[in-house]
DSSP file (Angstrom, degrees, kcal/mol; ACC not computed):
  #  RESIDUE AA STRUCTURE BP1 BP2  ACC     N-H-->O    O-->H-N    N-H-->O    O-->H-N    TCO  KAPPA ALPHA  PHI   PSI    X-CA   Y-CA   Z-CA
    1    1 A X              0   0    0      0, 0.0    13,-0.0     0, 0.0     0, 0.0   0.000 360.0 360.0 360.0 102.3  -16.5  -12.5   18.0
    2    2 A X        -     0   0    0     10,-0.1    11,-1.4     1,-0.1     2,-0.3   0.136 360.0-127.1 -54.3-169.4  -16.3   -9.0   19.0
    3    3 A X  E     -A   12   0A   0      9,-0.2     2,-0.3    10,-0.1     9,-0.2  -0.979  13.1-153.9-134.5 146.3  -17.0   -5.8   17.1
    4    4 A X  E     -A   11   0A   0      7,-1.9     2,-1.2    -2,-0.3     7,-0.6  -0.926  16.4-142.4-105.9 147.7  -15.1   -2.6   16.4
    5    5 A X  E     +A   10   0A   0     -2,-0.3     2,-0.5     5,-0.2     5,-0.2  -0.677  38.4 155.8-112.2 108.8  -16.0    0.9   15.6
    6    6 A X  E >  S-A    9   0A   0      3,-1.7     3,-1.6    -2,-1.2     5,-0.2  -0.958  72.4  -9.7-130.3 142.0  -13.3    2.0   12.9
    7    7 A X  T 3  S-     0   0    0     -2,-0.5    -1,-0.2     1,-0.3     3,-0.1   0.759 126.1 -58.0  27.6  55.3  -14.2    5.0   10.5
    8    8 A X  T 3  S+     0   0    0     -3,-0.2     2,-0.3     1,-0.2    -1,-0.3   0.937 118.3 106.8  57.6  31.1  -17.9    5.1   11.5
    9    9 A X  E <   -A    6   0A   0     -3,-1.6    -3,-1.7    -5,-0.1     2,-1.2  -0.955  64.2-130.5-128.2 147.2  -18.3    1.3   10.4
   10   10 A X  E     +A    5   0A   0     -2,-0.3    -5,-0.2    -5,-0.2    -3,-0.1  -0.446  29.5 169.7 -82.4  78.7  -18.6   -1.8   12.3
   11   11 A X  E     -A    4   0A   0     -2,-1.2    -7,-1.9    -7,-0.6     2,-0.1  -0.047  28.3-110.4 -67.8 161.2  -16.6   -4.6   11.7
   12   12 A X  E  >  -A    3   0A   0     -9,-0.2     4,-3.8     4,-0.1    -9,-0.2  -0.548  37.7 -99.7-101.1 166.1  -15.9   -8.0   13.4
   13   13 A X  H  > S+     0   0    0    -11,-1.4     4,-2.2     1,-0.3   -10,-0.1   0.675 112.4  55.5 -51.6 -36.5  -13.0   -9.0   15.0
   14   14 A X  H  4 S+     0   0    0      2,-0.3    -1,-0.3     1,-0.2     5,-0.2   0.811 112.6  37.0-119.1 -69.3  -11.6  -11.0   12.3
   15   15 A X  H >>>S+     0   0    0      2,-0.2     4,-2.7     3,-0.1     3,-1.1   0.906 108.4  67.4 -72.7 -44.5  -11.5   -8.6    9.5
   16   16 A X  H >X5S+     0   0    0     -4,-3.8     3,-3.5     1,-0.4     4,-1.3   0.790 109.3  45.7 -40.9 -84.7  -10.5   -5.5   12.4
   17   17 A X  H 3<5S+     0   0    0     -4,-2.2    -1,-0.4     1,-0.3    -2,-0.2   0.169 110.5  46.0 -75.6  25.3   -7.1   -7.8   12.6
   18   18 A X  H <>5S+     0   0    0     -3,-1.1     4,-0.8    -2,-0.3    -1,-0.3   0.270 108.5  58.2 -85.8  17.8   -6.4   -8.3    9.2
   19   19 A X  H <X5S+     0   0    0     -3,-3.5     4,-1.1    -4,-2.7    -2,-0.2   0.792 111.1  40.7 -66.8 -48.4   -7.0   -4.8    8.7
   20   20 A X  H  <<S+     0   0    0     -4,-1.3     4,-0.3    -5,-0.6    -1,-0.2   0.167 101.2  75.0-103.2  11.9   -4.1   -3.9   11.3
   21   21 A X  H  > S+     0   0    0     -5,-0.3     4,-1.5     2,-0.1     5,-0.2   0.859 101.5  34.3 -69.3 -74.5   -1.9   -6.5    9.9
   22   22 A X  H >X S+     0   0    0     -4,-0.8     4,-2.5     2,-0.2     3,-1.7   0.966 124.0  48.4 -23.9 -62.7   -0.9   -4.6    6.4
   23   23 A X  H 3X S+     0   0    0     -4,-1.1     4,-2.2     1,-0.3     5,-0.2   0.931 116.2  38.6 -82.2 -36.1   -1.0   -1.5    8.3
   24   24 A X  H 3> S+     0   0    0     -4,-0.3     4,-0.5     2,-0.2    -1,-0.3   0.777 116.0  54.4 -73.9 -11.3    1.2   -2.8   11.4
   25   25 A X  H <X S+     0   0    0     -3,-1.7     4,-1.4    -4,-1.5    -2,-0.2   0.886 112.9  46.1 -80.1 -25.9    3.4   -4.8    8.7
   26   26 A X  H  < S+     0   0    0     -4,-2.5    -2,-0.2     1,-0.2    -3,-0.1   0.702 108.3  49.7 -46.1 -43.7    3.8   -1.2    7.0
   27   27 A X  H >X S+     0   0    0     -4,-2.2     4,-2.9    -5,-0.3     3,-0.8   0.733 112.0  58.2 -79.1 -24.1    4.6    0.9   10.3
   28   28 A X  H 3X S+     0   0    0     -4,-0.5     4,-1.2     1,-0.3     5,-0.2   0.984 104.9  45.6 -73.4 -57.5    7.3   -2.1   10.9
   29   29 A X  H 3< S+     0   0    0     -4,-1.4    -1,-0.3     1,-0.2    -2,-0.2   0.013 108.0  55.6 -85.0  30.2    9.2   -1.6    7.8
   30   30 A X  H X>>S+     0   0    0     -3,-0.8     3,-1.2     5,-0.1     5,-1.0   0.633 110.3  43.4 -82.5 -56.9    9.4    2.0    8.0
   31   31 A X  H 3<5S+     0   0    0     -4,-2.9    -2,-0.2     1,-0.3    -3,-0.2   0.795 108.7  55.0 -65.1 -17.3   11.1    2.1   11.5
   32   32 A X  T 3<5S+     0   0    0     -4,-1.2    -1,-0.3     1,-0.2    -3,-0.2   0.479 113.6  49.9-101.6   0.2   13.3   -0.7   10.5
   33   33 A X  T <45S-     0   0    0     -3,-1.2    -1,-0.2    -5,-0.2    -2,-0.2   0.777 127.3-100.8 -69.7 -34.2   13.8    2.1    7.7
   34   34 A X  T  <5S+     0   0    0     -4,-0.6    -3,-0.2     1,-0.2    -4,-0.1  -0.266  79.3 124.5 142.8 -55.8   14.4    4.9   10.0
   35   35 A X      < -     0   0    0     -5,-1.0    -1,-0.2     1,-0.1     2,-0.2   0.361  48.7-144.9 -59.2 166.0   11.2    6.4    9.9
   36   36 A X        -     0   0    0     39,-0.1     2,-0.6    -6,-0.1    38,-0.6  -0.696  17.5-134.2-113.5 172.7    8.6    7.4   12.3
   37   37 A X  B     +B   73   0B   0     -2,-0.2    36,-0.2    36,-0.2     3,-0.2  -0.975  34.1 162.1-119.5 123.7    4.8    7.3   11.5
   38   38 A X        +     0   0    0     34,-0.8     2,-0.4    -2,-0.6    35,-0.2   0.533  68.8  52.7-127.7 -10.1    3.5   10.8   12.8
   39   39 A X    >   +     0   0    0     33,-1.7     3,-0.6     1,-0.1    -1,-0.3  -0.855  63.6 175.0-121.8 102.7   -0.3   10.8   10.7
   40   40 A X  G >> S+     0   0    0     -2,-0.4     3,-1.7     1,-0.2     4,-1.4   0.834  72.1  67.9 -61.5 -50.8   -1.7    7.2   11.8
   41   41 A X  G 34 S+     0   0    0      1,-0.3     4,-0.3     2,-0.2    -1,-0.2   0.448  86.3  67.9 -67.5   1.1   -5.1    8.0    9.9
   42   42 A X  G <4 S+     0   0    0     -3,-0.6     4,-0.3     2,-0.1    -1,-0.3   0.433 103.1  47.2 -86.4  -9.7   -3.4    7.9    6.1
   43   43 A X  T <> S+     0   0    0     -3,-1.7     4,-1.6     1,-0.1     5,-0.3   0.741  91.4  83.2-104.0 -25.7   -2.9    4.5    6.4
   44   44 A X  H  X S+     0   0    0     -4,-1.4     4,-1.4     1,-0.2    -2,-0.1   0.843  93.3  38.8 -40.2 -50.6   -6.2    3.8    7.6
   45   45 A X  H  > S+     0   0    0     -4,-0.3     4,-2.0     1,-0.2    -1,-0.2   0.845 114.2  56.6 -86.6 -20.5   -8.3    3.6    4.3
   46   46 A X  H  > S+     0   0    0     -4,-0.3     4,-1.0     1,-0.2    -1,-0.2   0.724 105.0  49.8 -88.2 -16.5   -5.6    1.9    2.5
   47   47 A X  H  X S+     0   0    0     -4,-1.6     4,-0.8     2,-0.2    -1,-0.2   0.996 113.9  45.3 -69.8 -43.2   -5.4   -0.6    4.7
   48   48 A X  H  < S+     0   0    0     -4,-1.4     3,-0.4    -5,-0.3     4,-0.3   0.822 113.7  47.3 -31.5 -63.8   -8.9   -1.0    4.5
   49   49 A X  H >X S+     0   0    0     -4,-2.0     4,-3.3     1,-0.3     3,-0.8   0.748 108.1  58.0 -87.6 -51.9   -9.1   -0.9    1.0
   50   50 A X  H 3< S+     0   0    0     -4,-1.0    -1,-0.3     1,-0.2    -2,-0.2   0.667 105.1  47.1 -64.5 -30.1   -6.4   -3.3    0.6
   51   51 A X  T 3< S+     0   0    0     -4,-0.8    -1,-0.2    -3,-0.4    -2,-0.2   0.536 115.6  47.7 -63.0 -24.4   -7.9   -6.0    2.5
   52   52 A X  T <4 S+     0   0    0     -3,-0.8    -2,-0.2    -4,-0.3    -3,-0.2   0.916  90.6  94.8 -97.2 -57.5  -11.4   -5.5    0.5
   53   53 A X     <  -     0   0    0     -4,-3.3     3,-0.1     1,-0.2     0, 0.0   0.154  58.4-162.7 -65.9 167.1  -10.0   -5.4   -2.8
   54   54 A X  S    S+     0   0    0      1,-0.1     2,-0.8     5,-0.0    -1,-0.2   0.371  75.6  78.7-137.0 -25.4   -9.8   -8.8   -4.8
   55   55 A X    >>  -     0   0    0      1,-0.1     4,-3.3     2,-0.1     3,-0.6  -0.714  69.8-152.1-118.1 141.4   -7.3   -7.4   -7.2
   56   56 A X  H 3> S+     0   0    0     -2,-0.8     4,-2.6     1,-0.2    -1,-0.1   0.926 100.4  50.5 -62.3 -27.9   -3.3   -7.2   -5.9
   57   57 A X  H 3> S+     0   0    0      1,-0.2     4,-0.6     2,-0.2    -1,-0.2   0.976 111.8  44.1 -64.0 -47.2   -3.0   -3.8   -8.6
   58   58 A X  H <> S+     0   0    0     -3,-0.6     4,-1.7     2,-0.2     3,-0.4   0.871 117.3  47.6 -82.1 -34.8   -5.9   -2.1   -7.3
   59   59 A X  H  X S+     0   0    0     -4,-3.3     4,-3.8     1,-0.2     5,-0.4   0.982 116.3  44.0 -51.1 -61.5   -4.7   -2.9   -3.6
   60   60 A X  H  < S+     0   0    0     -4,-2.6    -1,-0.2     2,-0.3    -2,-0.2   0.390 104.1  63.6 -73.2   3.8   -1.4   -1.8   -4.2
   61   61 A X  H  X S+     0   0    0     -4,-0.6     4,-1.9    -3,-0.4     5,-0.3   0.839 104.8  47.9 -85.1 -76.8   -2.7    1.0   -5.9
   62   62 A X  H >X S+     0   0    0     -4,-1.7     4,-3.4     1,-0.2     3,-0.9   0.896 104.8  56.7 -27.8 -73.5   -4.0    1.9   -2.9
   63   63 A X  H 3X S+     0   0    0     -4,-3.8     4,-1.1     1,-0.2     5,-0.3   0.909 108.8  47.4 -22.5 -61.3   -1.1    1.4   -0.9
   64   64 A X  H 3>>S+     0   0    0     -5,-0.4     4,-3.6    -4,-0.2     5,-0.7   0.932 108.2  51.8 -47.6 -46.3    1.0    3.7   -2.9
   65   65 A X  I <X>S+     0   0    0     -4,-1.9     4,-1.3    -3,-0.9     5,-0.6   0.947 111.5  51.1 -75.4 -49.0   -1.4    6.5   -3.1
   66   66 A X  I  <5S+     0   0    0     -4,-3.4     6,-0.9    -5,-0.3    -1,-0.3   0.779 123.0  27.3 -57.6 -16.8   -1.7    6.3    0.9
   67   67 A X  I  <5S+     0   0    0     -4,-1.1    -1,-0.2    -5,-0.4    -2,-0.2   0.942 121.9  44.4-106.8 -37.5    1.9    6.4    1.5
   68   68 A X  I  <5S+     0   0    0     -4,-3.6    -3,-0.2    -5,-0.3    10,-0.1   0.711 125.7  37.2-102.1 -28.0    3.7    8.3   -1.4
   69   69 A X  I  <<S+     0   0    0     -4,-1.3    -1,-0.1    -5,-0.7    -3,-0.1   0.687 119.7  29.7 -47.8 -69.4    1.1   10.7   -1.2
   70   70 A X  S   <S-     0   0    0     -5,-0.6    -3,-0.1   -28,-0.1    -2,-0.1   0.252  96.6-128.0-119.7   4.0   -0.3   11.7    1.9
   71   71 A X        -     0   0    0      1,-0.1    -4,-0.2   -29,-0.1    -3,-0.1   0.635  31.2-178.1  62.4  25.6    2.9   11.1    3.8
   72   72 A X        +     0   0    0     -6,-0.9   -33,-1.7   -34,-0.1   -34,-0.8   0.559  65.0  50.7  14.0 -84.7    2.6    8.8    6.8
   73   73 A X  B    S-B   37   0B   0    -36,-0.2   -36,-0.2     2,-0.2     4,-0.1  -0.270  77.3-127.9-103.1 150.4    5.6    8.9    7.8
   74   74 A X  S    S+     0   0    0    -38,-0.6     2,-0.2    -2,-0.1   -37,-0.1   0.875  93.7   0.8 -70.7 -28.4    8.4   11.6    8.7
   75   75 A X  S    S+     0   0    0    -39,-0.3     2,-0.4     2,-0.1    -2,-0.2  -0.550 123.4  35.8-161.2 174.6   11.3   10.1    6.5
   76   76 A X     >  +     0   0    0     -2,-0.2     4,-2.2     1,-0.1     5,-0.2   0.304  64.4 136.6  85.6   3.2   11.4    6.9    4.2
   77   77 A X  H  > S+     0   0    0     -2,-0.4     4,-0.7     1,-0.2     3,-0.5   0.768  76.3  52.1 -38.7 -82.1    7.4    7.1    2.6
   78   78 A X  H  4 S+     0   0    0      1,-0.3     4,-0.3     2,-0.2    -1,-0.2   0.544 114.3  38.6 -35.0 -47.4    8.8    6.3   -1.0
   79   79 A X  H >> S+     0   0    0      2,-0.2     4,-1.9     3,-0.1     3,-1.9   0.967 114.7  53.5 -58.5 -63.7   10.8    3.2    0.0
   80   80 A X  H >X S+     0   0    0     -4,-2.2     3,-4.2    -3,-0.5     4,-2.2   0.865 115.1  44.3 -27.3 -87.0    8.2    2.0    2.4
   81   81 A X  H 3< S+     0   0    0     -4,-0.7    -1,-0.2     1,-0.2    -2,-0.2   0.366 116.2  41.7  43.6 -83.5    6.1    2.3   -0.4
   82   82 A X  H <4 S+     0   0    0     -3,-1.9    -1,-0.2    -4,-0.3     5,-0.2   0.519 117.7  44.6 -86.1 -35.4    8.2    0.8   -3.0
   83   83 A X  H XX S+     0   0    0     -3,-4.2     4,-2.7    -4,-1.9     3,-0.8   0.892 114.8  55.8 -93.5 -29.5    9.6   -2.4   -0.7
   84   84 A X  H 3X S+     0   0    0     -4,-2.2     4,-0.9    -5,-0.3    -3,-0.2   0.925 116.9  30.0 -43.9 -55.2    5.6   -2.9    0.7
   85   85 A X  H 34 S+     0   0    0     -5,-0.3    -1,-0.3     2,-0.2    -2,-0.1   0.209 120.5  50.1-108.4  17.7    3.8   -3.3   -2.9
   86   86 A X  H X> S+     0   0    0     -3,-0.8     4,-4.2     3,-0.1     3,-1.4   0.509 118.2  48.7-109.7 -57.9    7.2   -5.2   -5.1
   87   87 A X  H 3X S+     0   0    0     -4,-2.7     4,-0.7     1,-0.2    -2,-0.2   0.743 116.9  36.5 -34.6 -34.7    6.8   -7.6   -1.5
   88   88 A X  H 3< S+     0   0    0     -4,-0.9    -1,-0.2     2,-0.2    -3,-0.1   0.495 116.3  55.3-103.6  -7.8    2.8   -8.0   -2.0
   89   89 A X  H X>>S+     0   0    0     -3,-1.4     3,-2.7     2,-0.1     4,-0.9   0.910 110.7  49.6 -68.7 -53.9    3.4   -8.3   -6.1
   90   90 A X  H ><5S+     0   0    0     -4,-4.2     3,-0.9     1,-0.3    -2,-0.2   0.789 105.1  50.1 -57.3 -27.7    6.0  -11.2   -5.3
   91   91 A X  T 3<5S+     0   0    0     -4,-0.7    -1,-0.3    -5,-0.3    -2,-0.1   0.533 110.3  52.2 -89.3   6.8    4.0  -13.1   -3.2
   92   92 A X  T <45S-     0   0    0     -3,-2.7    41,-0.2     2,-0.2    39,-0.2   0.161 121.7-106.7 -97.5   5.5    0.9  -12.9   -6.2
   93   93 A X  T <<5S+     0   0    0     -3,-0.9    38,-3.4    -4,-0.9    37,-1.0   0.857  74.8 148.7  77.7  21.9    3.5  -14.1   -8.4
   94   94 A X  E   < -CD 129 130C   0     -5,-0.6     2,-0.3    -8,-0.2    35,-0.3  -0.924  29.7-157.5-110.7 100.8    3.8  -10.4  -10.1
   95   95 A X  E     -C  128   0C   0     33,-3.1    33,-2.7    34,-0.8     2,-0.2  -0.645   7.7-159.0-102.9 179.1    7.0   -9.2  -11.5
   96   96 A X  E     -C  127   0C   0     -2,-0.3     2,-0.8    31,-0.3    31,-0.3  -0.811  28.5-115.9-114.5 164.3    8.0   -5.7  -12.0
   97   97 A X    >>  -     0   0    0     29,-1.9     4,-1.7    -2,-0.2     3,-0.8  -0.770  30.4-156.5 -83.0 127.9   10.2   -4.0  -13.8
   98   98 A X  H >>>S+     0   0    0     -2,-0.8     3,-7.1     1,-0.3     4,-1.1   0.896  87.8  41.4 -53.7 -83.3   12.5   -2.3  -11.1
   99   99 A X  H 3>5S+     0   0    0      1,-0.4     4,-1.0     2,-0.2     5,-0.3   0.611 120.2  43.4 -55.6 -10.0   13.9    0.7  -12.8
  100  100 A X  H <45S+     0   0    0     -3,-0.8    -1,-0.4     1,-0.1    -2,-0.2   0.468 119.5  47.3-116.7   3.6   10.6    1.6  -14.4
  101  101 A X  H <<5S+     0   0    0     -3,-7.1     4,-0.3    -4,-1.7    -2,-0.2   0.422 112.5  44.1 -87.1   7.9    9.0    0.8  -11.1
  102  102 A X  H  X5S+     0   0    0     -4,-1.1     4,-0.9    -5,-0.2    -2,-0.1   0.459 115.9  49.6-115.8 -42.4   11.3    2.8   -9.0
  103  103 A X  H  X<S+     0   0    0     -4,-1.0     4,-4.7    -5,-0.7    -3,-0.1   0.901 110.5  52.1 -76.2 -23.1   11.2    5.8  -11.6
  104  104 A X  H  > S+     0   0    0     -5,-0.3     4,-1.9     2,-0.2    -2,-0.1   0.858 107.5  52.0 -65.6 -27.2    7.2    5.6  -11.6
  105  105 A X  H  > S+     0   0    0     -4,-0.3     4,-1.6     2,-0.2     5,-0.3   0.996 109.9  49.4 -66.4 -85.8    7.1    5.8   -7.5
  106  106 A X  H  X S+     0   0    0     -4,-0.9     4,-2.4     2,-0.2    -2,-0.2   0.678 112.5  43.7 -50.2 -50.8    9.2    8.8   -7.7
  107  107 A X  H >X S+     0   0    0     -4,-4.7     3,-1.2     2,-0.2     4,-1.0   0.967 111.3  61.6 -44.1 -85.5    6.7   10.8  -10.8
  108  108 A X  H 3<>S+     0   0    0     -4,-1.9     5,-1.9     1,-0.3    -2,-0.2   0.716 113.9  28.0  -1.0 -77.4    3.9    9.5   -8.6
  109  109 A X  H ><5S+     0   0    0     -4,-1.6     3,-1.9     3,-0.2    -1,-0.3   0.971 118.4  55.8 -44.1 -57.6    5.3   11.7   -5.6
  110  110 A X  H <<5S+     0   0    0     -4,-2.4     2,-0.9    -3,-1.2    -2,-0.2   0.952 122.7  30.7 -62.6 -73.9    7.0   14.5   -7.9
  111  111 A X  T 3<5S-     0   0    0     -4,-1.0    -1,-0.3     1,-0.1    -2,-0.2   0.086 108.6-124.3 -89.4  34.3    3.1   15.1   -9.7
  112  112 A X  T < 5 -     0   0    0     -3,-1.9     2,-0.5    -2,-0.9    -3,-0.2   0.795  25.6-149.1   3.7  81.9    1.3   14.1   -6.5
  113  113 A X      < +     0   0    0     -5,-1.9    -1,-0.1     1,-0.1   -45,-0.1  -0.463  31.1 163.6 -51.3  94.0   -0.6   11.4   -8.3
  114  114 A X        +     0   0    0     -2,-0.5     2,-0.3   -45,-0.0    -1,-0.1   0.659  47.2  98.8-105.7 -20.1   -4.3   11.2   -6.2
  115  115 A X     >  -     0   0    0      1,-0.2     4,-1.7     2,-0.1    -2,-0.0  -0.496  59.3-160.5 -92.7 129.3   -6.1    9.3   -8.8
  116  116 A X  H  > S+     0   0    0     -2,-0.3     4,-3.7     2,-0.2    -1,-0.2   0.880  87.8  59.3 -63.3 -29.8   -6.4    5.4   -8.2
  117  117 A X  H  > S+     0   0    0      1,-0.3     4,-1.7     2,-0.2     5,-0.4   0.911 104.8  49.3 -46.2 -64.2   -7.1    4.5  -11.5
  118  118 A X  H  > S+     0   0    0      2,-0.2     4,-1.9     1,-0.2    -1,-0.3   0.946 109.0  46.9 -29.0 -64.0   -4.1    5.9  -12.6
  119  119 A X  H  X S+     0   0    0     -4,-1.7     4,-1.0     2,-0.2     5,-0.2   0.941 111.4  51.5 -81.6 -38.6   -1.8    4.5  -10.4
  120  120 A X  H >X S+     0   0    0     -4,-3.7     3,-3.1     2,-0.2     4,-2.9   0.985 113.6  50.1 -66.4 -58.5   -3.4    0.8  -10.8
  121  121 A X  H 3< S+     0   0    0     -4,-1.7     4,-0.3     1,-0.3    -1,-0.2   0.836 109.0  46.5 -12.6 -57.5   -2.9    1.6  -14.7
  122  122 A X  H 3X S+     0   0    0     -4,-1.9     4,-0.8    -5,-0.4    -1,-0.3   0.505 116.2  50.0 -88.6   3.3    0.9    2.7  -14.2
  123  123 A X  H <X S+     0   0    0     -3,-3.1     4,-1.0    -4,-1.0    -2,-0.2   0.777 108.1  51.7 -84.6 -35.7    1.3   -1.0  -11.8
  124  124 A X  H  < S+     0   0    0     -4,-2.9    -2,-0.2    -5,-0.2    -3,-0.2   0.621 117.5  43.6 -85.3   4.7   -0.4   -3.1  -14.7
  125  125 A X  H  4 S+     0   0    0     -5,-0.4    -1,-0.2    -4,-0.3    -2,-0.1   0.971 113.7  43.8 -84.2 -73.4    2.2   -1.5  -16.8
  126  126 A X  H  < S+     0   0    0     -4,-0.8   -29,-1.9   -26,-0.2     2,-0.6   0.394 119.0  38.6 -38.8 -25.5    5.2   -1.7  -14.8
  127  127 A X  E  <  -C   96   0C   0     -4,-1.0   -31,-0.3   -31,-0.3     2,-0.2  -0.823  62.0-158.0-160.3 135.9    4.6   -5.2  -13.7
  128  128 A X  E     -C   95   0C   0    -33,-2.7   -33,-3.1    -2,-0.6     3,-0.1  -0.779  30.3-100.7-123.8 148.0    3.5   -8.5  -14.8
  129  129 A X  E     +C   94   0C   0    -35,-0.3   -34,-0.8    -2,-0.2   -35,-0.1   0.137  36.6 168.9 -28.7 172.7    1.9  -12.2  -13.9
  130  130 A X  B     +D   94   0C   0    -37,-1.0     2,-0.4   -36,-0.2    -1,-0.2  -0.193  67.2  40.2-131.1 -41.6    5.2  -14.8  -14.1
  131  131 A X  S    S-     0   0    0    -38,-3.4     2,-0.1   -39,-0.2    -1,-0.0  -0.916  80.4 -99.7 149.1-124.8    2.9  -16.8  -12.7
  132  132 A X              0   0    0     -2,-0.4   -39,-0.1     1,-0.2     0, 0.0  -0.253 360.0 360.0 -69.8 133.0    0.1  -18.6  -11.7
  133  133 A X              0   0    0    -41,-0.2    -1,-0.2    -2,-0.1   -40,-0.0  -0.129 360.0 360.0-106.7 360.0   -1.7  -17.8   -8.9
């Protein structure tokens, strides 16, 4: 099993690619948005972060913050965004409510939103178990 050196840590092989699995399923459904990814290194800790974390709110939390936030991408961040974390709720068996998850991405942006807590707060709000897991 090799090793990698990503952000001054060392990791094994095995975690390195599911690390670059979120963040390459992310870059996918941007271009198949339109969009380009022109700052590589915003996705980097939520990808990270998203892999480590044990709860799908606090992941996606993450996700959000990286994307809606700090702007990846030239065009399409909010949708990316938006289709990424309702995609990783459904398959944890989470639903949301669209319009009050669709206006809350949009605040998010509008009051550039940094804090994670926060944003995992406005997900457990917005969107609920259906069920088990």
């Amino acid at each position: 099993m090799g090793t990698y050196f990503l952000n001054q840590t060392f990791i094994n092989t095995k975690i390195y690619d599911i690390i670059m699995g979120i963040k390459k399923r992310i870059v996918k459904l941007n271009k198949g948005l339109g969009g380009t990814l022109v700052r590589p290194g915003n996705l980097d800790f939520a990808s990270d972060k998203f892999e480590t974390e044990k709860n799908i709110y606090r992941k996606n939390a993450h996700l959000i913050r990286a994307i809606v936030v700090d702007h990846p991408f030239d065009d399409f961040n909010k949708s990316t965004a938006t289709l990424i974390t309702l995609r990783e709720f459904k398959k944890e068996g989470i639903k949301c409510k669209e319009e009050s998850y669709l206006r809350g991405i949009r605040n998010i942006a509008k009051n550039n939103e940094t804090n994670i807590n926060k944003i995992e707060k406005k997900l457990r709000k917005w969107c609920q178990r259906t069920s088990k897991k």
